[in-house]
N, C-alpha and C positions, 0 to 999 in steps of 0.2 A: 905327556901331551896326548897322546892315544886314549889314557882315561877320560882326560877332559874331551874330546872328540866326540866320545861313548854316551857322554850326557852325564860321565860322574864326577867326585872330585877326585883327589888324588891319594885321599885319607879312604876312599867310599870301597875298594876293594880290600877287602880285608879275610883271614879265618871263615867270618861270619857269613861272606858271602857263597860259598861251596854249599850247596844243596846235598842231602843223600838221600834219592828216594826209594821206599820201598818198592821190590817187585812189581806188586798190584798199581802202586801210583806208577811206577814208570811208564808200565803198559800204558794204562787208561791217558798216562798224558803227551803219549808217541805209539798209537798205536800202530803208526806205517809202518815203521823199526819189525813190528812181527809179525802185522799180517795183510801189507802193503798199503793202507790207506783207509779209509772210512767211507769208500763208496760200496758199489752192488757185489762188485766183487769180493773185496775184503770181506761183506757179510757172510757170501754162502762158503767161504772159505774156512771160516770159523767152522764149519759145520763138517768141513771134510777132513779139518784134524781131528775129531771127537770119531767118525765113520774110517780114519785111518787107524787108529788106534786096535778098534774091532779087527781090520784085515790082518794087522801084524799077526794078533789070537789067531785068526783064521789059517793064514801063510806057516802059521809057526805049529799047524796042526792039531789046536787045542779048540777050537769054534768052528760050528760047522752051518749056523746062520748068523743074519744079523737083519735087524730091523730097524728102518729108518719110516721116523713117524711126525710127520708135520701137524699140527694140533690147530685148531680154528682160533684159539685166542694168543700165536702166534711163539709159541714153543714148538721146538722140535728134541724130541727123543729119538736114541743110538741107543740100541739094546746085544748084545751076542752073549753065546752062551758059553761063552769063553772059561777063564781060570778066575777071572774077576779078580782087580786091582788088590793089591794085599793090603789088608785092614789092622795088623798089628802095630804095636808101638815102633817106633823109628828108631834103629838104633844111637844113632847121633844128635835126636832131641826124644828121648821118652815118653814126654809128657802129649809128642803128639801122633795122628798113625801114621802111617805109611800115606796112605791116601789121601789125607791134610798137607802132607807135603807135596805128594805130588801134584793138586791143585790150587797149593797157595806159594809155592816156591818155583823161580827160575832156575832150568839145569836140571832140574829132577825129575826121573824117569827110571825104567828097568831095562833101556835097549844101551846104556852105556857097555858095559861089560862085555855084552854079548853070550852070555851063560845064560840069559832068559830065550833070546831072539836071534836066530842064527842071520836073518833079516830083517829088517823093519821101516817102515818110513821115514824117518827121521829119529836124527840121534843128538839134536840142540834141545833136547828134554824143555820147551816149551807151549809146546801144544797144548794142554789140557789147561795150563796155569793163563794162559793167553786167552781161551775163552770163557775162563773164570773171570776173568778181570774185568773183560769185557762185556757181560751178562750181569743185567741187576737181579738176576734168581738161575740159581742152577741148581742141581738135587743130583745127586752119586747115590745109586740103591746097588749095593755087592753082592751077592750070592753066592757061600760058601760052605762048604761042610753042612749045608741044607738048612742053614739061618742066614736070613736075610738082614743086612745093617743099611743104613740110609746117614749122610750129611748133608745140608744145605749152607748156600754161600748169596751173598749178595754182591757183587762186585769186589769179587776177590776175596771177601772179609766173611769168617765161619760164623754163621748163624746159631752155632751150638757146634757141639761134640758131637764125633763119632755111635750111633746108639744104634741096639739093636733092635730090631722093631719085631721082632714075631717070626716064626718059625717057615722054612722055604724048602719041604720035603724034594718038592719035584722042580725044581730052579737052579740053576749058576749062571755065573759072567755075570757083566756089569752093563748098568743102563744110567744113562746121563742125557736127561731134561735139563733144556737153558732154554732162556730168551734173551736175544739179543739187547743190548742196551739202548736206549731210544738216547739217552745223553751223547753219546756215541755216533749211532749212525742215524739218526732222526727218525724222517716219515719213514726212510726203507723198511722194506717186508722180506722174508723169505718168501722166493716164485717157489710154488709146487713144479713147475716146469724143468725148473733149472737144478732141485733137487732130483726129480726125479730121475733125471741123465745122469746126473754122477752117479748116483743109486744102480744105475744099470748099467755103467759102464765099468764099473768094482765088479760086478758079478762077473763081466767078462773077461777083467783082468785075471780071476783068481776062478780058474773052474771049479777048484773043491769047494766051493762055497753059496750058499744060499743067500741071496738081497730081496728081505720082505720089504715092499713098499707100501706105506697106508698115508692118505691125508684127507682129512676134513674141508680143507679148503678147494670149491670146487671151482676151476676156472675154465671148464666146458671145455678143456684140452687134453688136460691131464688124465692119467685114470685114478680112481680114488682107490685101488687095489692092484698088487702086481706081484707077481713072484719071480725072480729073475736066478735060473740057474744054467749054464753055459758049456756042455762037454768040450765043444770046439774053441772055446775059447776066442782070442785073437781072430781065425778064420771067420769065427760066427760074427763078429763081430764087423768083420770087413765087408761079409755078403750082406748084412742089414745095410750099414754106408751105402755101399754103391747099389745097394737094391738091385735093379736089372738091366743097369750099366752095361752096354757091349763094351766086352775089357780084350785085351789082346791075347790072353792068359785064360784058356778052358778055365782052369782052376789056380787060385794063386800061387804063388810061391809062401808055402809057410811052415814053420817049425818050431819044435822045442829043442835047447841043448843044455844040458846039467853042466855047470864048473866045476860040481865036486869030479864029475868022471873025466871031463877034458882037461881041468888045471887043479886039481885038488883042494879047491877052496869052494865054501859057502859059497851058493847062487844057482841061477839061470836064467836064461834070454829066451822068448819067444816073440815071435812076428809072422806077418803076413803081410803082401803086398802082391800088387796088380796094377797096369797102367790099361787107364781107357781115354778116346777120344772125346768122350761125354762131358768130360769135365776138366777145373783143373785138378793141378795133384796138389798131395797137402802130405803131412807127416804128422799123426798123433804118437808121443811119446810117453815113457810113465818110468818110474823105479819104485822100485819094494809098492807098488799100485798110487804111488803118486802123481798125477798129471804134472810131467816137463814141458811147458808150451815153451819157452826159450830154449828147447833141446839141452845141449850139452854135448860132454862123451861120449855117451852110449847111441848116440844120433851119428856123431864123424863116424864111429866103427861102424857102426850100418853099414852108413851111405859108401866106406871107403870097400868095404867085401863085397858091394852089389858092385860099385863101378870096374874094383880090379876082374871081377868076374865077367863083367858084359863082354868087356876088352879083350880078356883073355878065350873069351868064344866067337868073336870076331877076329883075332889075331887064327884059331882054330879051322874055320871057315873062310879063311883068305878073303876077308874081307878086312881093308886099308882103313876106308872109314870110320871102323870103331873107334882106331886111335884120337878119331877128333873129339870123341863124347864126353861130357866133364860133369859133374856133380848138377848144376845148373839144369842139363838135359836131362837128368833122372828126375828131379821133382816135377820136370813139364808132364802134366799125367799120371805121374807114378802117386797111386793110394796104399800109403805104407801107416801101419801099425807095430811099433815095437815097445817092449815090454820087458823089463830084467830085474832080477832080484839081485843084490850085491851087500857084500854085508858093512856094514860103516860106510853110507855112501856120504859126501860131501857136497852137500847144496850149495846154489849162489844167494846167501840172503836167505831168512827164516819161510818164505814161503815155496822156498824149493821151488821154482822157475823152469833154472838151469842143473843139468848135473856137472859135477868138478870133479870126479873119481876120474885118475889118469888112467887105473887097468883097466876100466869100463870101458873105454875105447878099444886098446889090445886084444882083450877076451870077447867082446862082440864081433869084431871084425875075424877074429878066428874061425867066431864059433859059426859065423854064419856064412861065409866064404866056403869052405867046403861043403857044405848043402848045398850053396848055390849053382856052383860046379856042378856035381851029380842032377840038379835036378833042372840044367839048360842042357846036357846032353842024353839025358830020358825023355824030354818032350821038347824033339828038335821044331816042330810046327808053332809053338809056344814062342818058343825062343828066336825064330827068325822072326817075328812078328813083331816082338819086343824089341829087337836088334835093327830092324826096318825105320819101326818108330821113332826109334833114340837119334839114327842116325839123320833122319828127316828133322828131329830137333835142332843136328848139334850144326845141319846145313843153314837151317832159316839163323841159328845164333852168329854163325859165323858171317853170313848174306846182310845182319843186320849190325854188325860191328864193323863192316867193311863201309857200309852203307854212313854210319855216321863218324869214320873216320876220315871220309870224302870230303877235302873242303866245297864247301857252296860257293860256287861263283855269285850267284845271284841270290836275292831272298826267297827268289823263287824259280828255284834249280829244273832243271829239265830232267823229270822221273824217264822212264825208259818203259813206253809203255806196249801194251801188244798191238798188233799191227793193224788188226782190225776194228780199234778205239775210236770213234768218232769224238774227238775232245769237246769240248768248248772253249773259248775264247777267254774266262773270266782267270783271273791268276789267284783269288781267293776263293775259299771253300761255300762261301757265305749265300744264298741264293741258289747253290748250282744243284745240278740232276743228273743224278745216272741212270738212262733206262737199259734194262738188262733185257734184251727181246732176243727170240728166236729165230734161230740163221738167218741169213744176208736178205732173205728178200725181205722179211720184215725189216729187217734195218735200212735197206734201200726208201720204203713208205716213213720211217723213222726220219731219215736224212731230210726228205725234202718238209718236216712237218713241225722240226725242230725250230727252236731258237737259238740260233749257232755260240749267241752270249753266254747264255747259262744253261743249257741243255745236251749232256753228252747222251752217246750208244754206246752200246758193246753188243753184239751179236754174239750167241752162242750157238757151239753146232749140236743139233741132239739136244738129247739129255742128257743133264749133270751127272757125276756120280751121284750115288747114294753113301757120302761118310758114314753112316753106321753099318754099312754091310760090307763094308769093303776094306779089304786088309791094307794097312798103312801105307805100303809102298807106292798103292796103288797113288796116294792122294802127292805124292812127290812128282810123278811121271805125268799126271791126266792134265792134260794141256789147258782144259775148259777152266781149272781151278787155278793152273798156274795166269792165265790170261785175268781169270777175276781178280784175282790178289794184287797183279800188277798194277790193274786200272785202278784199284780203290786205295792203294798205297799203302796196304797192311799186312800184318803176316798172320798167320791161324793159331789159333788155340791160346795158348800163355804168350805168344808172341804178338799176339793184338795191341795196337797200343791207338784208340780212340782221336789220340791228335793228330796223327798221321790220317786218317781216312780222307780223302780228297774232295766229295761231292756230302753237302748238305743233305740230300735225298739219294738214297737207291732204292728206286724203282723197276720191282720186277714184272714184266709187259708180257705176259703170252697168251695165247690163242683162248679164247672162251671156250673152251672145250675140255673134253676130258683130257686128251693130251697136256693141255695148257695146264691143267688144274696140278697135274701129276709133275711135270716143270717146276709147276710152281713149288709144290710141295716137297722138293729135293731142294730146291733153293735155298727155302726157309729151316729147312732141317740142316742144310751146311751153314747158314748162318745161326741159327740156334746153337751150333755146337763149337762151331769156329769162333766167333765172332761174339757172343752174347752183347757184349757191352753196347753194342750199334744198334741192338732193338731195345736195349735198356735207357739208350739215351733218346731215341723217337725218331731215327734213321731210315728205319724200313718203313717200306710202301707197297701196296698191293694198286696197280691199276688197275682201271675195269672197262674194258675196251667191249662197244656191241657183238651181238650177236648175228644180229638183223638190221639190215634197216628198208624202212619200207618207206615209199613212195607215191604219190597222189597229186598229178597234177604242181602245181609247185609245193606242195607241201611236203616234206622231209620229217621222218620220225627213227630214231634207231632205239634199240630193244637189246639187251642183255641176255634173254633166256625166250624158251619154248610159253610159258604161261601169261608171260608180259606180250609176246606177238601174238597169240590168241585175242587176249581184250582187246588188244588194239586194231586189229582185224574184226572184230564182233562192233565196237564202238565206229571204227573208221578212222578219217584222218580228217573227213570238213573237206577236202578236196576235189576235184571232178575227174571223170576218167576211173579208170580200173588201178586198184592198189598192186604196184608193180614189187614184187618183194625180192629180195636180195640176203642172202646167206652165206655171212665172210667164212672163209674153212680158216682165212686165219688172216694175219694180220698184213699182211704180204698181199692180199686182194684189197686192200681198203687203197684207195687212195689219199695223197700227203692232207687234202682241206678235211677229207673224212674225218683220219685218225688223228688231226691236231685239232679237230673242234670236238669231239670224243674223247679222248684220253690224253691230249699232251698239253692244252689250252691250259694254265692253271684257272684262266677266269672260265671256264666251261665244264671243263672234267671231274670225275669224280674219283677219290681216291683211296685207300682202304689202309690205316697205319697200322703195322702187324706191333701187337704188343703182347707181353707175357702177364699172366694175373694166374699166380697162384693161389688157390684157395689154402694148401697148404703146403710149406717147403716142398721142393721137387717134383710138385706133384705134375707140370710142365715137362718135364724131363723124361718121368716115367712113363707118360702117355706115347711120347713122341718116340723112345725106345720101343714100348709095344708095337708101336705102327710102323717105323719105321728100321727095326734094329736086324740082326741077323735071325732071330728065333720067329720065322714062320707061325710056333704055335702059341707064341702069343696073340700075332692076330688074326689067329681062325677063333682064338677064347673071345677076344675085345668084339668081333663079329655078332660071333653066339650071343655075349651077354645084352647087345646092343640091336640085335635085330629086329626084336619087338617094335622098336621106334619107326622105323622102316615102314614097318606093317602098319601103323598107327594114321603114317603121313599118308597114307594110299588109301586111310577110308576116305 
C-alpha cells in the first residue's frame, strides 16, 4: 500500500531501482551534504578548503607562504611553496597518481594516518575532490624535484593525464586554479572582500606563515595587493577588531600553550581576549585554522577556565558576587579569539561548523585556566575592572529574570519608576515622549508646558557620566543612569531589548549652550554605547530650544544662536518701540507658553533625529572613542588634524 501511496505500483520497486552514484555525481547532485548548500557561502567556502590545504603545508612546517589570487574572469588560484601533492602512481590503482585520486575520489587524502600531518584541518579527505566536482575547470600545477607537472579536470572528470610540462629550477608546492561552477551556484561570484578576510585572518591564525593577496577585480574597497604576516598572532588580531575600543583590560588576556609539553600529545591553543563597554562581545573560534562559527569543545573549555578563574578571584577578593556570574555574563562584552591545533579533530558535518573532539575541551580548559590565574593576580587593576563588569552583568541578568518571572497583574503592569519621573497618562508606548532636561528647574517650565497625555520628564542632576571613561562600577552605583534605565524600561549594553523601551521618542532638552552641548554629548555617547538599537530604530531626538528671544512691540521672535540674533537685530522685527532682548542661561528661565511653543509644541518645534551613517563599518564607533574615550591623546591628535577647519570658518 505505501508503494501505491508513493505513486508506484507494487512490481515498480525493484533491484533496478537502487541508484549507485559516482563520487563526482553525488557531489554535483547534493552538494549541501559537503559544503552546506549552493548559496554565497557554500561558494567562498569551496575556496577555504583548497587555502586549508596550503595551511596544513604551512602548520606542518614545510611552507612558508601562500598565495590567494582572485582573476577578473572569475578564477581564483591557492599557490604555497609547500612539498606539493604527490604525483606518483597510487599504490592501490597504478594506472593512476596519487594526485587523480586525491581530486577525483572521496576519503582520499594524506592527513588520515597522521605520519604526514601531526595536525591538519580536516581528516573526511573531501575537500579538494569536493571542489573538483564542483568547478567546470580546475588545473593542479605540482612542483617537485624542480619539474613542474600539471592536470586539468572539468567537473570532477580528468581532462587528460598527469604530464609533465617543463622544467621548475626555482619552484615547489602546489597551485590549484578552479572556477566555480555557474550550473551550481548560478549568477554568484566570488567578493574580493570576502576573500580577502579569510586571507588575512589565516595569516593571523598561523604567525609562521606568509598570505600573499592579489586580485584583478576592483570593487573600490578592497586592496588589489596585500601581504599579511602576523608575529602577535591572535593578540594582533584582537587589537585590529576592537581598533580603539576602551576595554577594561590595559592589555588583553593572551597566550600560547603546547599539548606536547602539558599532556604529551600533538597540538596547541592560543587566544586572546578582552571585555569593552563599546560593544557587544562575540567569540571567533578556529581548529588546525579552520573557522568554528557553531563553536564546539574547544569553545566549553574556554569559556569553563575563564569562568572557573573569574570566580575563583572573586571567591580570593571576598567578594560574594562572583559567585552569581555564568557563562552568559562573560560573552556580554567579552571579545574572545581562540584558536587550537589538535590532531584528528572531529567536525559536526563536512563543513566543520562545530568542533566534536571531547579532549579539546579538557586540554583547553587546562591549558588556559592556569595562565588565567597568574595573569588576574599580576595585573590586579585589570582584573577588578573585569570583575566589576561581570558582576554588573550577572545583576542586570538576574534584575531581568526576576523581572519576567513576576506575574502581570495587568497588561499594563506598574514599572517602578524613579521618583523624579514626570509620566504621562498614555498606557501605550505609541505617540509618547520622553524629555530628558536638566535639573528640576528646567523640568518645573517642562511640567507646566507638557501635554500630560503623551509627554513625560525626567530631570537629571548635572552631568551624566562619561561611559567611556569611566570604570564599570562606576555605571552600577551613578544614580543619573540607574534613574534613566528605569524611566525607559531597558537594561544596558547586551541587556537592551527594543520592546521594552517605554516612550516612542526620547528627547534630550538642554540648555543651548556649551554646557548643554556637552550634556548633550554624554547622553548620546551613553546611548550609542548602551543602547545602539534605540538610534537604529529612530528613537532618538535632539531638541533645539532658543537662545534669545527678542521683542518689538507685539511682535515676538526667538533665535537659536549669536549670528541668527545679529540679522535679526540688523533687519528688525516690523514692530514699534525699542527691540527688548532676552538671553535664556537656560531653560529653567523660559517660561511654560515660551518653551511649549519652542520646543515641546510638536505643531511648532523643531527637532533634530540623532542617527548613525557610517561611511564605513565602525567608523561611528572609532570617532566617538576618540572624542570621547579614556586616551586624552587621541583628542589632542583629532584636534591637531582638524584645526585647519576652524581657521577656515573664521575667514
Amino acid at each position: 500500500m505505501s508503494d501505491l501511496l508513493a505513486g508506484g505500483s507494487p512490481d515498480s520497486y525493484n533491484a533496478s531501482s537502487i541508484q549507485v552514484l559516482e563520487d563526482m555525481e553525488h557531489v554535483r547532485l547534493r552538494p549541501g551534504m559537503y559544503i552546506g548548500g549552493k548559496d554565497e557561502r557554500a561558494l567562498h567556502h569551496m575556496v577555504a578548503e583548497i587555502i586549508d590545504n596550503s595551511m596544513d603545508e604551512a602548520v606542518a612546517g614545510h611552507a612558508t607562504w601562500i598565495e590567494v589570487e582572485l582573476h577578473a574572469n572569475g578564477h581564483v588560484t591557492v599557490r604555497d611553496n609547500g612539498r606539493g601533492i604527490p604525483i606518483g602512481p597510487h599504490p592501490k590503482d597504478p594506472s593512476k597518481s596519487a594526485l587523480e585520486i586525491v581530486f577525483c575520489t572521496l576519503n582520499a587524502g594524506g592527513k588520515f594516518s597522521g605520519d604526514s600531518y601531526a595536525t591538519s584541518g580536516g581528516l573526511h579527505g573531501v575537500g579538494s575532490s569536493v571542489v573538483n566536482a564542483l568547478s567546470d575547470h580546475l588545473r593542479v600545477e605540482v612542483a617537485q624535484n624542480k619539474e613542474l607537472f600539471a592536470m586539468e579536470f572539468s567537473r570532477g572528470v580528468p581532462q587528460g593525464k598527469l604530464e609533465k610540462i617543463g622544467a621548475a629550477p626555482n619552484r615547489r608546492g602546489t597551485s590549484v586554479t578552479f572556477h566555480p561552477d555557474a550550473e551550481i551556484f548560478g549568477a554568484l561570484q566570488l567578493k574580493p572582500g570576502r576573500l580577502f578576510k579569510m586571507a588575512r585572518s589565516k595569516a593571523y591564525l598561523f604567525s609562521g606563515v606568509e598570505i600573499r593577496w592579489k586580485t584583478e577585480i576592483d570593487d573600490n574597497e578592497t586592496p588589489l595587493a596585500a601581504t599579511f604576516k602576523f608575529p602577535g598572532g591572535l593578540s594582533d588580531y584582537l587589537a585590529e577588531t576592537l581598533g580603539g575600543s576602551t576595554t577594561y583590560a590595559e592589555a588583553p588576556f593572551a597566550g600560547t600553550v603546547s599539548f606536547v609539553e602539558k599532556f604529551g600529545v600533538p597540538g596547541k591553543v592560543e587566544w586572546a581576549i578582552n571585555w569593552t563597554p563599546a560593544r557587544d562581545g562575540f567569540i571567533q573560534s578556529y581548529c588546525n585554522t579552520v573557522p568554528t562559527p557553531e563553536g564546539g569543545t574547544h569553545e566549553a573549555g574556554f569559556w569553563s577556565a575563564i569562568l572557573k578563574g573569574i570566580k575563583a578571584y572573586g571567591d580570593l577578593t571576598n567578594n560574594r558576587k562572583a559567585g552569581n556570574i555564568t557563562r552568559e555574563d562573560l560573552t556580554a562584552g567579552g571579545c574572545a579569539l581562540v584558536s587550537c591545533f589538535i590532531r584528528e579533530p572531529e567536525f559536526v558535518g563536512q563543513t566543520k561548523d562545530r568542533l566534536a573532539t571531547v579532549d579539546a575541551q579538557r586540554m583547553v580548559d587546562a591549558a588556559v585556566r592556569d595562565h588565567f590565574d597568574n595573569w588576574l593576580a599580576a595585573d590586579t587593576k585589570s582584573a577588578g575592572a573585569i570583575l566589576d563588569f561581570l558582576i554588573l552583568r550577572s545583576e542586570e541578568r538576574l534584575r531581568r529574570k526576576q523581572e519576567k518571572e513576576t506575574a502581570r497583574k495587568t497588561a499594563t503592569k506598574k514599572l517602578r519608576l524613579p521618583g523624579k519621573l514626570t509620566d504621562c497618562t498614555n498606557k501605550t508606548r505609541q505617540g509618547t515622549e520622553l524629555f530628558i532636561v536638566e535639573g528640576d528647574s528646567a523640568g518645573g517650565s517642562g511640567k507646566g508646558a507638557r501635554d500630560r497625555k503623551t509627554q513625560a520628564l525626567l530631570p537629571l542632576k548635572g552631568k551624566i557620566l562619561n561611559v567611556l571613561g569611566a570604570a564599570s562600577n562606576k555605571l552600577t552605583t551613578n544614580q543619573e543612569i540607574s534613574d534613566l534605565c528605569e524611566a525607559l524600561g531597558v537594561g544596558m549594553g547586551s541587556r537592551f531589548n527594543l520592546d521594552d523601551l517605554r516612550y516612542d521618542k526620547i528627547i534630550i532638552m538642554t540648555d543651548a549652550d556649551v554646557d548643554g552641548a556637552h550634556i548633550a554629548s554624554l547622553l548620546m555617547t551613553f546611548f550609542f554605547t548602551q543602547m545602539r538599537p534605540m538610534i537604529d530604530a529612530g528613537h532618538l531626538y535632539l531638541a533645539c530650544p532658543p537662545l534669545y528671544r527678542l521683542t518689538q512691540g507685539a511682535r515676538r521672535v526667538y533665535v537659536s544662536d549669536e549670528a541668527e540674533k545679529n540679522r535679526v537685530l540688523e533687519k528688525g522685527l516690523g514692530g514699534k518701540g525699542k527691540i527688548d532682548l532676552q538671553r535664556f542661561k537656560g531653560l529653567g528661565e523660559m517660561d511654560a507658553a515660551d518653551l511649549k511653543s519652542t520646543t515641546m509644541d510638536p505643531a511648532t518645534r523643531k527637532l533634530i533625529r540623532v542617527t548613525v551613517a557610517d561611511e564605513e563599518p565602525g567608523e561611528t564607533s572609532d570617532l566617538v572613542e576618540r572624542l570621547m574615550g579614556k586616551k586624552p591623546e587621541l583628542r589632542f591628535a583629532y584636534i591637531q588634524e582638524n584645526a585647519r577647519f576652524v581657521e577656515e570658518l573664521d575667514v
